[in-house]
C-alpha positions in Angstrom: 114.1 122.4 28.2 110.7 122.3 26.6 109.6 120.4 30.6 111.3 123.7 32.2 109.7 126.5 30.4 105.8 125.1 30.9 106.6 124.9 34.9 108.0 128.2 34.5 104.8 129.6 32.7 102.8 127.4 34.8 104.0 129.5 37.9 103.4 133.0 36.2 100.8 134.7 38.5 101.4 132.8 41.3 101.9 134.5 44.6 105.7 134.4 45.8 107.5 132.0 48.4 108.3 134.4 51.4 111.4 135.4 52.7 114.5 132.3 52.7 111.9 129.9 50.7 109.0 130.2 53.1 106.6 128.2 51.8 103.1 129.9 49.8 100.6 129.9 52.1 97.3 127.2 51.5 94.9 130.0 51.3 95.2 133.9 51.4 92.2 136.0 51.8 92.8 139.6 51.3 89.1 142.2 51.4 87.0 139.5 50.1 83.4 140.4 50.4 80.3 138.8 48.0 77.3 140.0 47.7 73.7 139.0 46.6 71.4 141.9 45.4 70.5 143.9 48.9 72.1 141.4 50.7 76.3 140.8 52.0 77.0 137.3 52.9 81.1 137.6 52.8 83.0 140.2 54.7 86.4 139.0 55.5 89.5 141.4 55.1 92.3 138.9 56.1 93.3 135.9 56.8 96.2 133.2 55.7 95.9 129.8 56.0 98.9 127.6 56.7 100.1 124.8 54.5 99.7 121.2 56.2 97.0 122.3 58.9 93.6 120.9 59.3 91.1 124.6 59.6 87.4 124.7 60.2 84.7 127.3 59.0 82.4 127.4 61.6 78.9 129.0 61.8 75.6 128.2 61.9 73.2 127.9 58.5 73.7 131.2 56.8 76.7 132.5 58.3 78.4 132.5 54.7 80.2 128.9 55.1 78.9 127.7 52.0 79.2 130.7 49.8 83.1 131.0 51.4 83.4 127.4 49.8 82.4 128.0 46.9 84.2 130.8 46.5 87.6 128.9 47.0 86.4 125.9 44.4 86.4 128.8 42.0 82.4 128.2 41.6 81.8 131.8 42.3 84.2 134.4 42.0 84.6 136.9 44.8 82.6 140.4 44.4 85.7 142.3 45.7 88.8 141.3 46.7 91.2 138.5 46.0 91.7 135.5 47.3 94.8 133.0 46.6 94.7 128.9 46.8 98.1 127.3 46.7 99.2 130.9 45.3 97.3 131.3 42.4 94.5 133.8 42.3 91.0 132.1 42.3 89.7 135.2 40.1 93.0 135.4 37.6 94.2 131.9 37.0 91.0 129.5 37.7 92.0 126.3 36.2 95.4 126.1 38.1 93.7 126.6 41.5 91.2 123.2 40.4 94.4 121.7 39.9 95.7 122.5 43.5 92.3 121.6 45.0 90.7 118.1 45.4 86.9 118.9 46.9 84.5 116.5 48.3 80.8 118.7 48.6 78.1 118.2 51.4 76.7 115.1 49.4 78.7 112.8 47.8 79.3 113.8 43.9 80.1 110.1 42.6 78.1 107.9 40.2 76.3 105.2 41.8 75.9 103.2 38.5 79.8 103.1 38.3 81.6 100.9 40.7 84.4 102.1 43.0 87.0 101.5 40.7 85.6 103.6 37.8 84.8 106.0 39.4 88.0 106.5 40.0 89.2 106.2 36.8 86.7 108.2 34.9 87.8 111.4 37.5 91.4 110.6 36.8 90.8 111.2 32.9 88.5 114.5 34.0 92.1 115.6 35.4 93.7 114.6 32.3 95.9 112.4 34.5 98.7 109.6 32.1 96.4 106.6 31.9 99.5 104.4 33.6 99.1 107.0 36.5 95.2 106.9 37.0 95.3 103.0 37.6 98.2 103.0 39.9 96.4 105.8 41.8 92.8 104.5 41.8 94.4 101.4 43.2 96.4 103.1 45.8 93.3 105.2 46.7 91.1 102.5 47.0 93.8 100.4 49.1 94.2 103.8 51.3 90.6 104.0 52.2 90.1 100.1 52.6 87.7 99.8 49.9 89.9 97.8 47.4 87.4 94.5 48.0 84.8 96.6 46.8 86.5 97.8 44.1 83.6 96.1 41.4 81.2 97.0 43.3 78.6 99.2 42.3 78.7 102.6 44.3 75.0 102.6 45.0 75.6 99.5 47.1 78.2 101.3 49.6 76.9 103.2 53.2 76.6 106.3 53.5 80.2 106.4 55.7 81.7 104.1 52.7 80.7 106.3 49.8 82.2 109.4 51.9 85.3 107.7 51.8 85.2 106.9 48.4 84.6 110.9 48.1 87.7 111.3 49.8 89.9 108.9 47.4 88.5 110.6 44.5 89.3 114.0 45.5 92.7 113.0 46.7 93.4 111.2 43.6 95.5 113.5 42.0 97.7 114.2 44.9 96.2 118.2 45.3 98.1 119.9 48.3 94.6 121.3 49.3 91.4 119.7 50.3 88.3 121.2 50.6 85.2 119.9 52.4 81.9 121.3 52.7 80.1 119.9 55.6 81.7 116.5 55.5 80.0 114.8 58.3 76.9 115.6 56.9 74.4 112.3 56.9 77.1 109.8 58.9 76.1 107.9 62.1 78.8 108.4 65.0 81.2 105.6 64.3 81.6 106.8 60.6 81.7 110.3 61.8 84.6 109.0 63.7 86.6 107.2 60.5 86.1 109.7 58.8 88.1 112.0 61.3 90.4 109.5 61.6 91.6 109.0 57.7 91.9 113.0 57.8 94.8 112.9 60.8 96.2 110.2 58.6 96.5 112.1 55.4 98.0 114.9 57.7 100.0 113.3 59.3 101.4 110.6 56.1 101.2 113.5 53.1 100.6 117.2 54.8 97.7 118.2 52.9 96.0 120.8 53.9 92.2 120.3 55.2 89.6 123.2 54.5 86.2 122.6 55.8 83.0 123.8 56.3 81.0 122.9 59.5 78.0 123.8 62.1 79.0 120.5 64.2 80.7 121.2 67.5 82.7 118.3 68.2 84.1 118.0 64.6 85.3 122.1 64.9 86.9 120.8 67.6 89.2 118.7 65.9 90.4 120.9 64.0 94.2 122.9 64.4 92.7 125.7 63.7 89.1 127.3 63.7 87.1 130.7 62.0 83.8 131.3 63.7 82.1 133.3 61.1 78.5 134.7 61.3 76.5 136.7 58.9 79.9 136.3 56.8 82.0 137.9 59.1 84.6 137.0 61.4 83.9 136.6 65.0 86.4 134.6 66.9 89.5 132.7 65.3 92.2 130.5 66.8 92.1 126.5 68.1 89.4 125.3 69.9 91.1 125.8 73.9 92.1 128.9 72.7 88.4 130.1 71.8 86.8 128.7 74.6 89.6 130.7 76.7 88.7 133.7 75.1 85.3 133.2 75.9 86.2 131.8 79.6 84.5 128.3 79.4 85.2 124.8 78.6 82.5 124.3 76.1 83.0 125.3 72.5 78.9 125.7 72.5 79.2 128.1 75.3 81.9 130.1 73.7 80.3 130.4 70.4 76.8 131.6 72.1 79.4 134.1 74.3 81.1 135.6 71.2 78.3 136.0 69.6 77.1 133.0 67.5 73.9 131.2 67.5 72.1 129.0 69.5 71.4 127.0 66.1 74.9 125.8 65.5 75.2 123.5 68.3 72.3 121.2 67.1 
């Protein structure tokens, strides 16, 4: 009984399933706009976010991407309007959308003096995760992202692609249905680039989590199910990448973003 009544409090001021048990939305953005002094950087009235897809923020350096981000990690809250993360309001109820959210940031946020296993351990505790449960999972995580022989190994020894991975198994170690990741190919040569994309299908595919990232990199937007182009925080194209560059009538995403108005700067 006492089990029932904290999940029941635990959902208070969540947003509702829809109509026949239609699952909550990833993300919900409804007249969200932040501003600096003088200065607008978010101006999105609305947009929803399926559960289970893999969707792309895309714009060049300033466009808002990062702000956005932050925004949804619930390290800035919104000027004006709301927005919702696996239902609950990032404004309102905070610590419940950190619960939802596993986030890996443009450089890699784990301690290099700690090897690969503690540094899974120490985040588990962070989450206030059963002891029993954080070594089953840092064990699982590190076996998921092939890094259990380097378990004991410090992570100031590991490549730049190998600490993004261990990024990855952090942030996913406490099984959040959302993932947020700002810029993640940031500082990877091609064939990590290319691993990287690869353990994101799998996740998809093996435990539907749904993928939020931030990029200016072409072929990675591509990738994605689903794309915003954003400039000067506001929305200029949306939909997946065929569909965009039909929109724009071209077969290169460059082209189309130049077309609908982008800049020239994104493409590099």
């Amino acid at each position: 009984m006492a089990q029932s009544s904290q999940g029941k409090a635990n959902l208070a001021g969540r947003e509702p399933s829809g109509a026949a048990g239609e699952a909550v939305p990833a993300v919900v953005i409804s007249d969200l706009g932040f501003d600096y002094p003088g200065r607008t950087v978010l101006d999105l009235s609305a947009l929803s976010i399926p559960a289970g897809c893999i969707y792309g923020f895309l714009g060049p350096n300033g466009s808002g991407k990062t702000t956005l981000f932050s925004v949804l990690a619930t390290l800035r809250p919104p000027t004006r309007g709301s927005v919702r993360v696996n239902g609950f309001d990032v404004s309102k109820r905070p610590a419940d959308v950190r619960k939802s959210l596993g986030v890996a940031f443009q450089h890699p946020a784990v301690d290099k003096q700690l090897t690969c296993y503690e540094n899974l351990v120490h985040h588990g505790r962070l989450y206030g995760l059963p002891t029993r449960t954080i070594h089953a999972r840092s064990r699982e995580m590190l076996e998921q992202f092939e890094l259990s022989e380097r378990r004991n190994e410090r992570a100031a020894k590991l490549s730049g692609g190998l600490l993004r991975r261990l990024e990855l198994a952090k942030a996913l170690l406490h099984s959040p249905p959302v993932l947020l990741l700002d810029e993640p190919a940031t500082g990877l040569d091609p064939a990590a680039r290319f691993r990287l994309w690869e353990d994101l299908k799998r996740l998809q595919a093996g435990t539907g989590v749904t993928v939020v990232l931030t990029t200016h990199l072409m072929d990675e937007a591509d990738r994605c199910d689903e794309l915003l182009f954003v400039r000067t925080g506001k929305l200029i194209a949306r939909g997946s990448g065929p569909q965009i560059r039909a929109q724009a009538e071209t077969e290169s995403l460059e082209e189309a973003f130049l077309r609908l108005g982008g800049d020239v700067e994104a493409t590099r």
